[in-house]
N, C-alpha and C positions, 0 to 999 in steps of 0.2 A: 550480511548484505545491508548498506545502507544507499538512503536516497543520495542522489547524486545533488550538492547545496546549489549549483545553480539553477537547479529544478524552480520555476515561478507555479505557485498554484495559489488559486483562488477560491474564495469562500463558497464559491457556486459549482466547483470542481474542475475549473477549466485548468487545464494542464500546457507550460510550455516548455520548452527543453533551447532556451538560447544557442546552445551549441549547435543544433541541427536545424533547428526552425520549428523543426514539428510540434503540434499541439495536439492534445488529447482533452476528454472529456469525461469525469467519471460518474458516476450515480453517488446518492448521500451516504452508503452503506462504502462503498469505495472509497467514498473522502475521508470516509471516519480510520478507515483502516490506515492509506494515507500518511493521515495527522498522526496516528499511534508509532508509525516507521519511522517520521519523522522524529516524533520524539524520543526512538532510539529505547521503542517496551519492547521488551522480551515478548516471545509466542507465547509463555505461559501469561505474560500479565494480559496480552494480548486476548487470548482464546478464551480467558474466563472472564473479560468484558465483554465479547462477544456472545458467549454460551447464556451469560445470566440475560442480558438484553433482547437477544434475538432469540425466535423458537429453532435452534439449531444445536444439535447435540455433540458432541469434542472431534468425532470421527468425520464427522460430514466437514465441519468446520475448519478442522487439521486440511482435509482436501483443498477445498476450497483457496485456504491461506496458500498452499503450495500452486495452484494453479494459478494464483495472482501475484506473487513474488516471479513467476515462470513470466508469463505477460509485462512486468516492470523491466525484468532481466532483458526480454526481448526489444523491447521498447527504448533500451538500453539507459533507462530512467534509474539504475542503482550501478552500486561500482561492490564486488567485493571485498571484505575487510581483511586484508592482510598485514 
C-alpha cells in the first residue's frame, strides 16, 4: 500500500487529498508514521522505530499499524501496489 502523491501534508499534520477536497488532521505520532509510508519503510523498519522510541511492545504496535493503514484505505488516502 502506498500514499496516494497527490496527497498535500503538512509539517503540523494537516492533511489534504486535492482529488476530493477533503482534509484531515493527524496527531505528531500519526505524522511520524505518515512520513515513514511516505518514504516507502518497510513494517519492519517501521515497527522497530517505533518499539525502540515509544513504550509499545511489536504486538500492540502490529495492531495499531493495521488499524491505521485500514483508516488511510478508508479515507482513501493510499492506492494499492500492483
Amino acid at each position: 500500500m502506498k500514499l496516494k502523491k497527490n496527497i498535500a501534508i503538512s509539517e503540523t499534520g494537516f492533511i489534504f487529498d486535492p482529488t476530493t477536497g477533503d482534509s484531515f488532521t493527524l496527531n505528531p505520532t500519526g505524522l511520524e508514521l505518515l512520513g515513514m509510508l511516505r518514504h516507502e519503510k518497510s513494517f519492519d523498519e517501521i515497527s522497530s522505530a517505533f518499539t525502540t522510541k515509544y513504550d509499545v511492545d511489536a504486538t500492540s504496535f502490529e495492531r495499531y499499524y493495521v488499524d491505521f493503514l485500514a483508516t488511510l484505505k478508508m479515507m482513501q488516502l493510499v492506492e494499492d501496489n500492483e
